[in-house]
C-alpha positions as a LaTeX table, in Angstrom:
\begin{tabular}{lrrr}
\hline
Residue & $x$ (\AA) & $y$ (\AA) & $z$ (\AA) \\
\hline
Unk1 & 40.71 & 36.98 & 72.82 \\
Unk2 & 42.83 & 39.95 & 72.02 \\
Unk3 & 46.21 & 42.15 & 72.66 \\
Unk4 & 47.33 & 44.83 & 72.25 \\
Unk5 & 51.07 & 45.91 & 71.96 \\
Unk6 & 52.69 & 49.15 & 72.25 \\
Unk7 & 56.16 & 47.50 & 71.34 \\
Unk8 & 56.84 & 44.51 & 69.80 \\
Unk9 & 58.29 & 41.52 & 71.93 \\
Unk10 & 61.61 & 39.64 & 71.66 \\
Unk11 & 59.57 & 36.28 & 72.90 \\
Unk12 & 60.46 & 33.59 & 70.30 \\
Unk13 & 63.73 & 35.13 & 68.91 \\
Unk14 & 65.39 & 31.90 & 69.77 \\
Unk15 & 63.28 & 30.20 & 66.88 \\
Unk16 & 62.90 & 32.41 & 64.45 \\
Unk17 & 65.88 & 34.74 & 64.44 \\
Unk18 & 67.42 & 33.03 & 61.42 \\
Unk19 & 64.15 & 33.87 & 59.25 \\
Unk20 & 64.82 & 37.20 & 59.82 \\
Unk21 & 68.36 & 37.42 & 59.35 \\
Unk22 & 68.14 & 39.65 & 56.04 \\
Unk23 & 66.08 & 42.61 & 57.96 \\
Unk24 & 68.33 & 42.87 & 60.62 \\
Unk25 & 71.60 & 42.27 & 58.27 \\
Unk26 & 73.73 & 45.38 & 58.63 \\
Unk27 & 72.37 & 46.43 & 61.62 \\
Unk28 & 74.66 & 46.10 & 64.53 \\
Unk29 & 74.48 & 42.26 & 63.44 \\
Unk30 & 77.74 & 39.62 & 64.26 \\
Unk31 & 76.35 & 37.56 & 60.99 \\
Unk32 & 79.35 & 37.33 & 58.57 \\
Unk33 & 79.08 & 37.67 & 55.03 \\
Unk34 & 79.32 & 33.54 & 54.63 \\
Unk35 & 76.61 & 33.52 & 57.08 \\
Unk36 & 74.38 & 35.66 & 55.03 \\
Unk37 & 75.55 & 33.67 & 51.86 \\
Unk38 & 74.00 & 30.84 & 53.57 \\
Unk39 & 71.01 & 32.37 & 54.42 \\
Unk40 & 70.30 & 33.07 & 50.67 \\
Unk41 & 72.09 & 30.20 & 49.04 \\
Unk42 & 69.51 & 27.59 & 51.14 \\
Unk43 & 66.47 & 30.27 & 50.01 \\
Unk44 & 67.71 & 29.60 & 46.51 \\
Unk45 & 67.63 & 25.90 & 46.97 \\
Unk46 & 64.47 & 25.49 & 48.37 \\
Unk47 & 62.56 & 27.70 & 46.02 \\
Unk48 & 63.20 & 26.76 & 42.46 \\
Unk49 & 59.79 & 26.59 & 41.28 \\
Unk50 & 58.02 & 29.82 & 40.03 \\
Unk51 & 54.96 & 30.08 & 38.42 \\
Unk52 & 53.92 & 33.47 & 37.34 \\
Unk53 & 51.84 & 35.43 & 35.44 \\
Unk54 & 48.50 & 33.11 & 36.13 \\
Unk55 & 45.08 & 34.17 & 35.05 \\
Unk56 & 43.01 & 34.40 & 37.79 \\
Unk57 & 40.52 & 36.53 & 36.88 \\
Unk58 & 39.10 & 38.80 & 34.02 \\
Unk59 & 36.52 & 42.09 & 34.10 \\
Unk60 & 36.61 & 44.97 & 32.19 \\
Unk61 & 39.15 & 43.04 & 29.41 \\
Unk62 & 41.84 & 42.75 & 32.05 \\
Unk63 & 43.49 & 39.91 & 33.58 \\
Unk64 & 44.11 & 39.76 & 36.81 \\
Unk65 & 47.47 & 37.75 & 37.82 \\
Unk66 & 49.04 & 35.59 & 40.01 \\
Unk67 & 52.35 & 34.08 & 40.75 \\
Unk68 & 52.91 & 31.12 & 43.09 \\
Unk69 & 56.30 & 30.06 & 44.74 \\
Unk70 & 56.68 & 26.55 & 45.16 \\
Unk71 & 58.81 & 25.12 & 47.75 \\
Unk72 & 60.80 & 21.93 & 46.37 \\
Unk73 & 60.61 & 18.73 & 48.23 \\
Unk74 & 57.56 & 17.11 & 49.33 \\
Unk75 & 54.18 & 17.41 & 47.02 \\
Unk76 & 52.35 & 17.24 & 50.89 \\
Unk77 & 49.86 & 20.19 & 51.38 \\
Unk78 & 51.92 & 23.23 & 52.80 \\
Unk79 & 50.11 & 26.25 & 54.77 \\
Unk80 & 50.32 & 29.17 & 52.39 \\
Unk81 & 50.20 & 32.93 & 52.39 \\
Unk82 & 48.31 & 34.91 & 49.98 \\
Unk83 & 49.81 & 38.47 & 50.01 \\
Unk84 & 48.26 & 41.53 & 48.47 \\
Unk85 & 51.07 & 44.46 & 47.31 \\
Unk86 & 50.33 & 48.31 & 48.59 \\
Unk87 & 50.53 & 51.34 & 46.73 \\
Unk88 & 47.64 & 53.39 & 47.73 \\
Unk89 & 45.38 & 51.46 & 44.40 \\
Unk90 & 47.35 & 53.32 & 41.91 \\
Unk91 & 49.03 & 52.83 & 38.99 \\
Unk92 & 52.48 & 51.61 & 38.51 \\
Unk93 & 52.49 & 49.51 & 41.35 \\
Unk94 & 52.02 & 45.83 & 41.07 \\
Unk95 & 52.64 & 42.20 & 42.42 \\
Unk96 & 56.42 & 42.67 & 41.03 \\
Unk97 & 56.82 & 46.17 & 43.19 \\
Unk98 & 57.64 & 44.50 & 46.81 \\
Unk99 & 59.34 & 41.10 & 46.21 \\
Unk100 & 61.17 & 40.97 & 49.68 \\
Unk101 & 58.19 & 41.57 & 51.39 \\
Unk102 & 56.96 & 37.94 & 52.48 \\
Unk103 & 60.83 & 36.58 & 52.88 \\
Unk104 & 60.30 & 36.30 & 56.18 \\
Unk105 & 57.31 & 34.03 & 55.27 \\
Unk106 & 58.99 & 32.09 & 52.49 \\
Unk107 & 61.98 & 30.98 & 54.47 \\
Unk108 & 59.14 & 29.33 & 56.94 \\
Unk109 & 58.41 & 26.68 & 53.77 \\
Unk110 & 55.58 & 28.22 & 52.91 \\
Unk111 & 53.75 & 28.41 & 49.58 \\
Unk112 & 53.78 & 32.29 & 48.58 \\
Unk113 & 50.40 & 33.06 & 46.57 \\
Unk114 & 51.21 & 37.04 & 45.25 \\
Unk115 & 48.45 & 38.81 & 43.38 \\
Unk116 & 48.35 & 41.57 & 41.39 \\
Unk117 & 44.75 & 43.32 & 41.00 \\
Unk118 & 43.18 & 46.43 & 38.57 \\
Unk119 & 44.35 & 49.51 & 40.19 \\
Unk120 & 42.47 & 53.01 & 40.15 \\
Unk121 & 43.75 & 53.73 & 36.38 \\
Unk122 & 42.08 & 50.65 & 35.24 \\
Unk123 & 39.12 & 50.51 & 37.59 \\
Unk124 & 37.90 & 52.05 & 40.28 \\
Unk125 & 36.44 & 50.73 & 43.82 \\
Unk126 & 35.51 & 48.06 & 44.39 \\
Unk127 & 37.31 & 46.37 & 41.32 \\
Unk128 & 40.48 & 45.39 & 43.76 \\
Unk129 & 38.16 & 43.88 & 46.30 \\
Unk130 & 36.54 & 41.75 & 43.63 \\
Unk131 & 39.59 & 40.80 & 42.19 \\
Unk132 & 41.62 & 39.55 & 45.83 \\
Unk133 & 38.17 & 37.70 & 46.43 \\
Unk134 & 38.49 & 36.13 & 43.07 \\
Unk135 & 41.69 & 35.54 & 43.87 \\
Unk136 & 41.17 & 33.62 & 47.27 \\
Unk137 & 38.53 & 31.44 & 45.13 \\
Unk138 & 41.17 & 30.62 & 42.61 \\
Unk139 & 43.41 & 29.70 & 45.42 \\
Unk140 & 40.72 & 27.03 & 46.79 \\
Unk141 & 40.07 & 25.47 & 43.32 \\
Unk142 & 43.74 & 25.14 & 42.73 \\
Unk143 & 44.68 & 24.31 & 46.02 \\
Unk144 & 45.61 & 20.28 & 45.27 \\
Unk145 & 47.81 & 21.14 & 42.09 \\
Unk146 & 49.85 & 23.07 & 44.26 \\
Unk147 & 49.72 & 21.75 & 47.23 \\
Unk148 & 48.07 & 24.13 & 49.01 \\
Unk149 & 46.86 & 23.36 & 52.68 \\
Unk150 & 43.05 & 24.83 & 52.72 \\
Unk151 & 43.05 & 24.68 & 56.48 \\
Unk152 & 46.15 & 27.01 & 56.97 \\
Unk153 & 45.69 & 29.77 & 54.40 \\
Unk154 & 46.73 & 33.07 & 55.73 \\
Unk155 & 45.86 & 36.76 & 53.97 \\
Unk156 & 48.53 & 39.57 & 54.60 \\
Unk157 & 49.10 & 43.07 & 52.91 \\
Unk158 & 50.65 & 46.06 & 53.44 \\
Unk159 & 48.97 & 49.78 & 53.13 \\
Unk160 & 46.64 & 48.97 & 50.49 \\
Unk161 & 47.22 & 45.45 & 50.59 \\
Unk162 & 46.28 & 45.53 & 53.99 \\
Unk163 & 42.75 & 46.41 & 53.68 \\
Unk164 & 42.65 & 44.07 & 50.72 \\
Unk165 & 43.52 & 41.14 & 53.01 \\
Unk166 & 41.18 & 42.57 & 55.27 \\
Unk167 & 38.20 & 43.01 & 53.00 \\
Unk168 & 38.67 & 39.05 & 51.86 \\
Unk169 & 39.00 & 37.34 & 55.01 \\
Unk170 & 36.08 & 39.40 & 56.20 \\
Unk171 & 33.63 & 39.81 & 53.13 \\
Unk172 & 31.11 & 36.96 & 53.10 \\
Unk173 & 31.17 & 34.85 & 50.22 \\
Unk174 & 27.76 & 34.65 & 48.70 \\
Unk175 & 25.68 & 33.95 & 45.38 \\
Unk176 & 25.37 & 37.91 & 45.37 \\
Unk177 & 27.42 & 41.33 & 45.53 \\
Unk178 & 31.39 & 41.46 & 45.90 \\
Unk179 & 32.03 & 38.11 & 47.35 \\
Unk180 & 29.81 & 36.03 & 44.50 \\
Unk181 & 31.28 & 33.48 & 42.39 \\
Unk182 & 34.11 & 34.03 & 40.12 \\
Unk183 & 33.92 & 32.38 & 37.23 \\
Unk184 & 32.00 & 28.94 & 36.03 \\
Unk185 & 33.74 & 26.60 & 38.07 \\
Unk186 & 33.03 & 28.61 & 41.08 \\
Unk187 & 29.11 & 28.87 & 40.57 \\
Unk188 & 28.09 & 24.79 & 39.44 \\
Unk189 & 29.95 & 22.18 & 41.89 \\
Unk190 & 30.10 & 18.38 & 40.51 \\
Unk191 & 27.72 & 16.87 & 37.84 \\
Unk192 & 24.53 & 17.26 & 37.81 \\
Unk193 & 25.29 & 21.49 & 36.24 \\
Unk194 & 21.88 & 22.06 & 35.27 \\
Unk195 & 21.02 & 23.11 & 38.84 \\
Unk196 & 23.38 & 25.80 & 41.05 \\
Unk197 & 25.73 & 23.99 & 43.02 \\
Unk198 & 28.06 & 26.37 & 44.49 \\
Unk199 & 31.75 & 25.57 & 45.35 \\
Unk200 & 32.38 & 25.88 & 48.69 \\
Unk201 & 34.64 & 28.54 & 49.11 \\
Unk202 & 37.83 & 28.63 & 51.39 \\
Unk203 & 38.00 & 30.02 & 55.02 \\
Unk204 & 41.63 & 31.91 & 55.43 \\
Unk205 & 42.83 & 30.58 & 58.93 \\
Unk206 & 44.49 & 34.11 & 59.58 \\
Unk207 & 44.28 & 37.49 & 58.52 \\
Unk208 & 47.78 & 39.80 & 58.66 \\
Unk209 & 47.63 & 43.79 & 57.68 \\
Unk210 & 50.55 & 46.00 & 57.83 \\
Unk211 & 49.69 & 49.93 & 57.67 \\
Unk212 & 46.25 & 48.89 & 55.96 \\
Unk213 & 43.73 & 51.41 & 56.46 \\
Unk214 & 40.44 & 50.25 & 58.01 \\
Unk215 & 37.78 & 53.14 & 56.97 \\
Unk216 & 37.53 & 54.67 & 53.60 \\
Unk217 & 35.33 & 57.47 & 54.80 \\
Unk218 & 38.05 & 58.56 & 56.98 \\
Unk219 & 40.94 & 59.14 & 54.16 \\
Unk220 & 38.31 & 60.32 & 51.42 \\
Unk221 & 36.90 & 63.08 & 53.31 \\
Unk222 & 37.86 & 65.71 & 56.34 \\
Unk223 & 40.88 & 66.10 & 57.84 \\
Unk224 & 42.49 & 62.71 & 57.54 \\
Unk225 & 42.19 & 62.86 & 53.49 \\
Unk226 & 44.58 & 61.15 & 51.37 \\
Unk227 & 44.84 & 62.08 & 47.15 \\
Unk228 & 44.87 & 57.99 & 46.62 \\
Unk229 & 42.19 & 57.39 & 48.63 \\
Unk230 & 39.84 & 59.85 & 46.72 \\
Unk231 & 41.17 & 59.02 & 43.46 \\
Unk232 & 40.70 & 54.82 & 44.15 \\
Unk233 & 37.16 & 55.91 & 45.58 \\
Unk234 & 36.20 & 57.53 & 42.08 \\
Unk235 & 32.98 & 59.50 & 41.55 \\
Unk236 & 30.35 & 56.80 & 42.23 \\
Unk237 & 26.50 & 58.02 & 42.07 \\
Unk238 & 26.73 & 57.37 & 46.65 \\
Unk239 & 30.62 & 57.83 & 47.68 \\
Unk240 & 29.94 & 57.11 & 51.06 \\
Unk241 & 28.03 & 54.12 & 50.11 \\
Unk242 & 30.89 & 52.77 & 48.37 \\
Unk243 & 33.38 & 54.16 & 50.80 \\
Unk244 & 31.40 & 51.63 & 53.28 \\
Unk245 & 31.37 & 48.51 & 50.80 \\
Unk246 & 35.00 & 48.64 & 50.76 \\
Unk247 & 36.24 & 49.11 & 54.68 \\
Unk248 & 36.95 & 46.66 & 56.46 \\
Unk249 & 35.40 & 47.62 & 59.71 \\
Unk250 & 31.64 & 47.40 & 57.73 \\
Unk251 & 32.74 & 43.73 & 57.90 \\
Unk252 & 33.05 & 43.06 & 61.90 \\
Unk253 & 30.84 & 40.33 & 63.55 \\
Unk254 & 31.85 & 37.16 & 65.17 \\
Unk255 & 32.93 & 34.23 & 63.98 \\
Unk256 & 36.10 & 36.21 & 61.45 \\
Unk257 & 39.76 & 34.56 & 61.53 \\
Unk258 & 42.11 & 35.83 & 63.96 \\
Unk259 & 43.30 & 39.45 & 62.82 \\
Unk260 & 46.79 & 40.71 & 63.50 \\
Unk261 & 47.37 & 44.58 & 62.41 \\
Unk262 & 51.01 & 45.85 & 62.45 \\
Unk263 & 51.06 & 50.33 & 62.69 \\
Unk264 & 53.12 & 53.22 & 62.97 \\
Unk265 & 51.25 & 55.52 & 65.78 \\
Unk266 & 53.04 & 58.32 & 63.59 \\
Unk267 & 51.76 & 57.18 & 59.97 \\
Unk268 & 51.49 & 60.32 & 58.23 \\
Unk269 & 49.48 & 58.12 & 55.11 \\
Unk270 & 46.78 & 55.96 & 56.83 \\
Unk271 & 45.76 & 56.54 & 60.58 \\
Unk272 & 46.62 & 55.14 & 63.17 \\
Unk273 & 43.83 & 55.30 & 65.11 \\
Unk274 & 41.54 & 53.27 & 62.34 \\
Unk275 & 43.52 & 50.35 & 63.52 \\
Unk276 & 42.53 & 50.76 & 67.14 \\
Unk277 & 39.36 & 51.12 & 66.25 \\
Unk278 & 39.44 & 47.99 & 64.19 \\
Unk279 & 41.11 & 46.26 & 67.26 \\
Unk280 & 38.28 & 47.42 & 69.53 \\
Unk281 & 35.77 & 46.08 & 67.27 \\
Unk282 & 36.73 & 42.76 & 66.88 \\
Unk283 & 37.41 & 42.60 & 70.18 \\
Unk284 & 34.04 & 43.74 & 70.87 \\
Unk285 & 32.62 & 41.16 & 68.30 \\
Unk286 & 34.56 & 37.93 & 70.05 \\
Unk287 & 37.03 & 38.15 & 67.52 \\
Unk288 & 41.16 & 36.52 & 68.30 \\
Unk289 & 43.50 & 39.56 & 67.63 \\
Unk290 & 46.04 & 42.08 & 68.23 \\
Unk291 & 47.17 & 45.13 & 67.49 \\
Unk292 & 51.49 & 45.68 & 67.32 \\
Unk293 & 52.13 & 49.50 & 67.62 \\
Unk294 & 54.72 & 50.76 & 66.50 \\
Unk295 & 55.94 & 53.60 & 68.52 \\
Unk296 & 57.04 & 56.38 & 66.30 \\
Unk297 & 56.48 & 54.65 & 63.17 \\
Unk298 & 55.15 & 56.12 & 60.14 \\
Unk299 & 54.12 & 54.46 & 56.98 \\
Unk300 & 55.67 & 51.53 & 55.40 \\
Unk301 & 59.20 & 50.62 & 56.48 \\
Unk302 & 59.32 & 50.98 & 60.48 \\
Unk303 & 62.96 & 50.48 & 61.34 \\
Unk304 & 64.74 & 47.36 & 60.82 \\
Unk305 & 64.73 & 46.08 & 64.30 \\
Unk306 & 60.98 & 47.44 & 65.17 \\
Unk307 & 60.01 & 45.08 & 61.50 \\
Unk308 & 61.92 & 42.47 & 62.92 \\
Unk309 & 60.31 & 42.76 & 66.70 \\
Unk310 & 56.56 & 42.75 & 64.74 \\
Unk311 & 57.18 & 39.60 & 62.49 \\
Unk312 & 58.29 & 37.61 & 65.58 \\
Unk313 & 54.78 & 38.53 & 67.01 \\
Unk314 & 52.85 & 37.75 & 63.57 \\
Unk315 & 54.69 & 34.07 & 63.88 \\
Unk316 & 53.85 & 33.51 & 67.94 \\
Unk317 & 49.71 & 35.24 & 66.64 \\
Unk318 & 49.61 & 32.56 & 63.84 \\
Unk319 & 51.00 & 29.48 & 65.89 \\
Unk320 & 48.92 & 30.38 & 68.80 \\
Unk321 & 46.02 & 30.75 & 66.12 \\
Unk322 & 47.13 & 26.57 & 64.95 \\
Unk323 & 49.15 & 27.25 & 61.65 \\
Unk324 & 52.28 & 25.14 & 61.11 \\
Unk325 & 54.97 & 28.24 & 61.60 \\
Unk326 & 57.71 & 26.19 & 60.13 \\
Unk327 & 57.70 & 23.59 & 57.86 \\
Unk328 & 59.25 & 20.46 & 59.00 \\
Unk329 & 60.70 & 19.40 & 55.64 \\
Unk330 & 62.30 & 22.76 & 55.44 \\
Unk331 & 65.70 & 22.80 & 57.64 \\
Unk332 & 66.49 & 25.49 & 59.18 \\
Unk333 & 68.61 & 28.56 & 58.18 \\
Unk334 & 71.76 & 29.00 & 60.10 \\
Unk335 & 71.19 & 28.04 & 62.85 \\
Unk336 & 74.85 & 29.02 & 64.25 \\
Unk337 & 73.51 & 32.65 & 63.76 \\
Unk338 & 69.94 & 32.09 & 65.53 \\
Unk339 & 72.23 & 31.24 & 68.28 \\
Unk340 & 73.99 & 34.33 & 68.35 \\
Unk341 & 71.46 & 36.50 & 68.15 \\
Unk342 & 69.45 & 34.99 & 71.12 \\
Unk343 & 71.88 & 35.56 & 73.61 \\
\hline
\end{tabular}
């Protein structure tokens, strides 16, 4: 199963305009400023619980952290996102740098899983794979303190992030290499220890990259070259070696968790066209997904209503893929605007 899109579609607008409402605020929009208000008052209220700065991980004396937004209400397991921050690997970027970026997500009821991992300055390739892997572990052990639904875990990113999400929905976890165990806990299951007994680890349900590149060969050498590629990349002994570990295409086979990649045709940062190649391959492999192009787009923000056009598709990819879009405990946000905006 696959698609591809050369624009995004206005199919679902009807249910999921009011999510939204913040991108497409100020934009030729009828909302009024109460109706905004609401929007973020209801947020506010259904959000009051914010863990941050968790320990999920520690290499080369640095700890790797999480925060986790809670939604209040029921203690039942909730599907959750797990959402990796761009910024090309490089310093001064971190889980704090793009807080709006899974609204859209949050508003849904969701619990919000946002990682920070060692950049370039601290560590080179592959340190931020092994840390998001780590991360996804941590997510599984944890996952009935905070009521995390295992079943309907979904990875997303943007730029960077992207091929982050990428690499740990698609890396095979294993006693070995990049996707071994973690820490203790992940290595020796229940008593008896004295033997390996490895955890189990999670299986994301859905994998979501925005911009992400797709081939480190292809922005650390030749024409499509990028200064943060190269300098994440380092100076291992093989570079293309470990410009192959890292990409996500190494990864493709069947059997992976529906992929949805969002893209600017006109990204002047990471091509285009290692998404389409990404789309053929899984699609190739048996693999669900779809590609959204943007038309025009470059990198990062796409246009208000072409962002807005692309989430409704990531919600109708991840319902048709089983996940709970919305959660039922969570009410919906005005609703009086949803209404206007679908006609």
């Amino acid at each position: 199963m696959s698609c591809r899109d050369t624009k995004a579609s206005m199919a679902g607008s009807a249910e999921y305009g009011a999510v939204l409402l913040l991108l497409a605020a100020g934009v030729g929009s009828a909302a009024t400023p109460t109706e905004e208000l609401t929007w973020a008052v209801q947020l506010f209220e259904h959000y009051p619980i914010l863990r941050t700065d968790i320990t999920y991980y520690t290499a080369n004396n640095y700890e790797s952290k999480l925060d986790v937004y809670l939604p209040n209400g029921s203690d039942k397991p909730k599907p959750t996102l797990v959402y990796f921050h761009g910024g090309g690997w490089l310093g001064g970027y971190n889980k704090n740098s793009s807080p709006f970026a899974f609204l859209p997500i949050l508003q849904l009821g969701w619990n919000i899983v946002n990682v920070d991992y060692r950049s370039a300055s601290i560590s080179p390739a592959p340190a931020a794979v092994r840390d998001c892997l780590c991360a996804l572990r941590w997510v599984g052990r944890n996952a009935e303190e905070y009521h995390i639904d295992t079943k309907q875990i979904v990875l997303m990113g943007h730029s960077a992030g992207g091929l982050l999400a990428l690499t740990t929905g698609m890396i095979p976890m294993s006693l070995s290499g990049l996707g071994a165990p973690c820490v203790y806990e992940d290595g020796y299951g229940p008593p008896p220890k004295s033997a390996l007994n490895p955890v189990p680890p999670v299986r994301p349900a859905a994998i979501v990259s925005w911009s992400g590149p797709t081939d480190l060969a292809d922005v650390t050498e030749g024409a499509h070259q990028q200064p943060y590629a190269t300098i994440w990349l380092g100076d291992p002994p093989d570079r293309a070696a470990m410009a192959k570990l890292v990409s996500p295409l190494t990864y493709v086979r069947p059997g992976l968790p529906p992929v949805i990649t969002i893209h600017g045709d006109q990204d002047p940062l990471v091509p285009y066209a290692g998404d389409v190649r990404l789309h053929d391959a899984l699609t190739k492999a048996g693999v669900a997904n779809k590609l959204v192009t943007i038309s025009g787009g470059g990198h990062g923000l796409l246009g208000v209503e072409a962002t807005r056009d692309a989430w409704l598709q990531v919600f109708d990819f991840l319902e048709k893929a089983g996940l709970t879009v919305r959660v039922s405990d969570v009410p919906e946000a005005a609703s009086d605007l949803r209404q206007t905006r679908a006609q």
